[in-house]
C-alpha positions in Angstrom: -16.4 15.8 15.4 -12.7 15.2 17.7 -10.0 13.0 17.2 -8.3 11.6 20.2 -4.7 10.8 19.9 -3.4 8.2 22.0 -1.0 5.3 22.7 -2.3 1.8 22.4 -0.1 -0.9 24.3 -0.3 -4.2 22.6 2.4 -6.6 24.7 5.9 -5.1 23.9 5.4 -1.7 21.3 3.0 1.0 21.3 0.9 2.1 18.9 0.2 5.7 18.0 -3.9 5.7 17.5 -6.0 8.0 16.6 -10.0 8.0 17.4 -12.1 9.9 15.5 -15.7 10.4 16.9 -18.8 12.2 15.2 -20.5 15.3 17.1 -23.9 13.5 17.4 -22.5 10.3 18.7 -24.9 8.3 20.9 -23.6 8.2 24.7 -24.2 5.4 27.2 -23.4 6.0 31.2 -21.2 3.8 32.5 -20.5 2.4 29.3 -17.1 3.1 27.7 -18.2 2.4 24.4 -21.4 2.9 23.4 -22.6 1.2 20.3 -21.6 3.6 16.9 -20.3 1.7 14.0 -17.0 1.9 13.6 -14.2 1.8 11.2 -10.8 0.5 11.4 -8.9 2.0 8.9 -5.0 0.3 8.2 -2.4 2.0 6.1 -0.2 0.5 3.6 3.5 1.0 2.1 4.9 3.4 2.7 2.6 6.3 4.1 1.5 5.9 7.8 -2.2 6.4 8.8 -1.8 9.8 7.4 -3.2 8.4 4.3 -7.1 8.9 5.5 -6.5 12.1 6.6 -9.2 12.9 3.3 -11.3 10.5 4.3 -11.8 9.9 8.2 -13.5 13.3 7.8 -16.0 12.2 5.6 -16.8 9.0 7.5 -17.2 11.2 10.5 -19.8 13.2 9.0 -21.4 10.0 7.8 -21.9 9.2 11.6 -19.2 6.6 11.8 -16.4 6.6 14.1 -13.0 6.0 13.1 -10.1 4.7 14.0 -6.2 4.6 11.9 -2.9 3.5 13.5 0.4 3.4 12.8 1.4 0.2 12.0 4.3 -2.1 12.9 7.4 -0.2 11.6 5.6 3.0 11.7 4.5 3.6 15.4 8.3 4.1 16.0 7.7 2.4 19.7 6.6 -0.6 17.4 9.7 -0.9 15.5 11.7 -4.0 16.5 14.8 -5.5 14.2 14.5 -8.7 12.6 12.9 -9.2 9.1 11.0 -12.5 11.2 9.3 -10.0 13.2 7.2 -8.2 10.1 5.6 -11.8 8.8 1.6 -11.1 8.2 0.5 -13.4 11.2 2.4 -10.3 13.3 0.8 -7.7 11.4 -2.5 -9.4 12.0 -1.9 -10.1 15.7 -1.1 -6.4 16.1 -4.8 -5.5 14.7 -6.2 -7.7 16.8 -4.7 -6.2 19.4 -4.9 -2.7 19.2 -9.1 -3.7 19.1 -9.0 -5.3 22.2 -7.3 -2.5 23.8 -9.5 -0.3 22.9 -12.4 -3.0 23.4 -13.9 -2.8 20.1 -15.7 -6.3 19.7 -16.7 -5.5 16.0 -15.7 -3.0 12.9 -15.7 -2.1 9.4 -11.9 -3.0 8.2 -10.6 -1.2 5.5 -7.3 -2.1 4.4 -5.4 0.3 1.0 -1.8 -1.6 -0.2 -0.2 -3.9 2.4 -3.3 -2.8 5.1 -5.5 -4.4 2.8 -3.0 -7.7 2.4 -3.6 -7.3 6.7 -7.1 -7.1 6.3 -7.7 -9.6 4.3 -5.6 -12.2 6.3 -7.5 -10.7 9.4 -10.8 -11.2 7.8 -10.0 -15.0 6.9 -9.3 -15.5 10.2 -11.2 -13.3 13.0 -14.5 -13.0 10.8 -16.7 -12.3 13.8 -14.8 -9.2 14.7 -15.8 -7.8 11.7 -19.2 -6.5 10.2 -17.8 -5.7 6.8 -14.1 -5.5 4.5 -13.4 -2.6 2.3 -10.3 -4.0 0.2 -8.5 -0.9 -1.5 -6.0 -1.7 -4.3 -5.0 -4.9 -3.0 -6.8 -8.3 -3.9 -7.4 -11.9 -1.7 -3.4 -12.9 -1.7 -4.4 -16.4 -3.3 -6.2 -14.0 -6.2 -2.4 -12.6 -6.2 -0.8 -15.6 -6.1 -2.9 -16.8 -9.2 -2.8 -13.1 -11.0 1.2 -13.9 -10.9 1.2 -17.3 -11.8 -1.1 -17.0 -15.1 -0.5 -13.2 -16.0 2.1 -11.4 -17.7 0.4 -8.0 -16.4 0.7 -8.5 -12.9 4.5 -10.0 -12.9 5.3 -6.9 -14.6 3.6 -4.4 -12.6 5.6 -6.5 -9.2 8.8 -6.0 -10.7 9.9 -3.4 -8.2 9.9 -5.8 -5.3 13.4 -7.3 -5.9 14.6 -3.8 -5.7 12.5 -3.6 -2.2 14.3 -6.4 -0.6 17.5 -6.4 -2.0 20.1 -5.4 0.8 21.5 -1.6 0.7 17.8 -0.5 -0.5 17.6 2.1 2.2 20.2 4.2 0.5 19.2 3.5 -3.2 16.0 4.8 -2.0 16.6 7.6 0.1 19.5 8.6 -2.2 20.0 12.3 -4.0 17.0 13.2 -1.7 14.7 9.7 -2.4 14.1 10.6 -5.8 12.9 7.0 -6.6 10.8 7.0 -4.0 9.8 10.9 -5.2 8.8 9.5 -8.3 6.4 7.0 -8.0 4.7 7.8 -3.9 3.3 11.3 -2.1 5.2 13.6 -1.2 4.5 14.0 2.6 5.1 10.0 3.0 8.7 10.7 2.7 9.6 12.7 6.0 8.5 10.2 8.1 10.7 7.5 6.3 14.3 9.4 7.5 13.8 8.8 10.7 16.0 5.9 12.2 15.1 2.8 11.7 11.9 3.6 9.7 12.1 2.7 6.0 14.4 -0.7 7.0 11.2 -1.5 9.2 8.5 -0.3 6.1 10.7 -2.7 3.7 10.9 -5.7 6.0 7.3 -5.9 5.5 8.5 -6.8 1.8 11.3 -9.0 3.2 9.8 -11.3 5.3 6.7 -12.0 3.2 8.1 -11.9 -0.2 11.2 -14.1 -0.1 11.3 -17.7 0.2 7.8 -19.7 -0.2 5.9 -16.8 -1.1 2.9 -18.9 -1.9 3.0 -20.6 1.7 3.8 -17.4 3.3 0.9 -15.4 1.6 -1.6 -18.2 2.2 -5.2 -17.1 3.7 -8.3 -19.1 3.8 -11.8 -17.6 2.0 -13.3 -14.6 3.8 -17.1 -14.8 4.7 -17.8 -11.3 5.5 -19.5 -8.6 2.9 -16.4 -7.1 1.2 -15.8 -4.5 -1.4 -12.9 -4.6 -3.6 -12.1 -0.8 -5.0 -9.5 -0.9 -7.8 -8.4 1.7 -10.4 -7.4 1.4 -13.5 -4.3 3.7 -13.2 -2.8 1.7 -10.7 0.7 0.7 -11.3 1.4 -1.6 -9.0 -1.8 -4.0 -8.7 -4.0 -5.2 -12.0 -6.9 -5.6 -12.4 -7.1 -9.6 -12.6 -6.0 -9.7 -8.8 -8.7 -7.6 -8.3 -11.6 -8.9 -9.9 -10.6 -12.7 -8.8 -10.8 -11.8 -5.5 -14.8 -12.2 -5.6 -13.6 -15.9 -5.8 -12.5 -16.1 -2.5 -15.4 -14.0 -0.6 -18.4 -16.5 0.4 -20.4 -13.6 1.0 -21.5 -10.6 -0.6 -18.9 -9.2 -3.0 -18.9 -6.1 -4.7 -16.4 -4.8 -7.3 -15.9 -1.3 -7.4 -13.8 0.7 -10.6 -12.5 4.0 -10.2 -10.8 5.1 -13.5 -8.2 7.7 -14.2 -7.1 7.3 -10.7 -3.6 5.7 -9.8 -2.3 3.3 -7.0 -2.8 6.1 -4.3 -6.4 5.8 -3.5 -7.1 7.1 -0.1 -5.1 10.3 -1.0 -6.7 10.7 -4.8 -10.3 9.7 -4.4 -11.0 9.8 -0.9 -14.5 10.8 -1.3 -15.3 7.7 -3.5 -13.7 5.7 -0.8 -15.5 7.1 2.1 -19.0 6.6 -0.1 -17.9 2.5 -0.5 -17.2 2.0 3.2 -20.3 4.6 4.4 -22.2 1.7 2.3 -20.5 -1.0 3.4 -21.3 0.3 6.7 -25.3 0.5 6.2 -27.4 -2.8 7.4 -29.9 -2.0 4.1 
């Protein structure tokens, strides 16, 4: 297998991609991309693509190729000022992007924590870009909405957000060497957060889409693709009503998959289990 590092320009910022492609991948002359089923792979708060680094392997052994990015706020020549400029209908636009750029008509989207709030907004919208969604922690935003609106559980378990977007959270966070943030996200997602600018981009993500009308902000229509919803029980941020609602708002296949004894941090606690959910998404039979 390789994995190609390389800077994506979508309009304004650059993206830092990376392309992971299996050894026995089919080559076409002539052809820049030759068909191989592929998988998009989107990161949430606040680790960057790093977060696969457990599973991309195991997708590449599985014959697919992959591909993670650092997302707006992230890539640090994507990192532009202004809460406005981290709504979800940017996020989404950058996706689409960084898939024309690299001329992928079609993937697999697999979205863990805000990625997945991206992919399912992306799904609702650019369904024939996709062949499949692999929803990681995070439910269909209206199964949020609702989850927030008729269950104590899920209000509770959201209760850190005011702290998120209240102004001067950079420093409660990064204080006495970010032990709040120490407590509760990996380790290695913390380095990447001092450098300028980077955690006041990660938290406008919070900012701009959970202040004002949440509800109208959040919006996103039903998604008709296959999707997979993978949930565990030890997550602390995310319940389980958000996630099993969600097969509500799929007009396709829907599958609904439990891991137990595992915590909000999927792609970095059971990658294998993820990998095995997409590598079936992925399969036609």
């Amino acid at each position: 297998m390789s994995i190609e590092q390389r800077a994506v320009q979508v309009g304004e910022f650059t993206f830092d991609v990376r392309i992971g492609t299996p050894d026995d991948a089919p080559k076409a002359k002539g052809k820049k991309n030759a068909y191989l089923p592929t998988v998009l792979l989107l990161h949430g708060f606040p680790h960057n693509s790093d977060s696969y680094d457990d599973v991309v392997p195991r997708l590449l052994d599985a014959g697919l190729r992959t591909v993670v990015f650092d997302q707006r706020g992230y890539s640090p020549r994507a990192r532009p000022e202004g809460v406005e400029n981290y709504l979800v209908e940017h996020l989404v636009a950058d996706v689409v992007g960084v898939l024309d750029a690299l001329e992928l008509p079609h993937v697999l989207l697999v979205g863990h924590d805000w990625g997945g709030l991206v992919a399912w907004h992306f799904a609702a919208n650019y369904p024939q870009r996709l062949t499949g969604l692999v929803a990681v922690s995070t439910g269909h935003p209206s199964a949020i909405t609702e989850a927030l609106k008729s269950g104590e559980d899920q209000r509770k378990k959201s209760s850190y957000i005011p702290m998120f977007i209240a102004e001067g959270a950079e420093e409660k966070l990064l204080a006495r060497d970010a032990v709040l943030l120490r407590r509760t996200v990996p380790a290695d997602a913390i380095a990447p957060l001092r450098e300028p600018g980077a955690l006041t981009a990660a938290l406008n993500w919070y900012r701009a889409n959970f202040t004002g009308d949440i509800g109208a902000k959040l919006a996103c229509g039903p998604v008709e693709v296959p999707t997979t919803m993978i949930w565990s029980d030890g997550d602390e941020a995310l319940g389980r009503a958000q996630a099993e609602m969600s097969g509500r708002y799929v007009y396709s296949d829907f599958r609904f998959c439990e891991l137990t004894g595992v915590d909000h941090w999927i792609p970095e606690k059971a990658a294998a289990s993820v990998a095995s959910e997409v590598s079936l998404r992925s399969s036609p039979f």
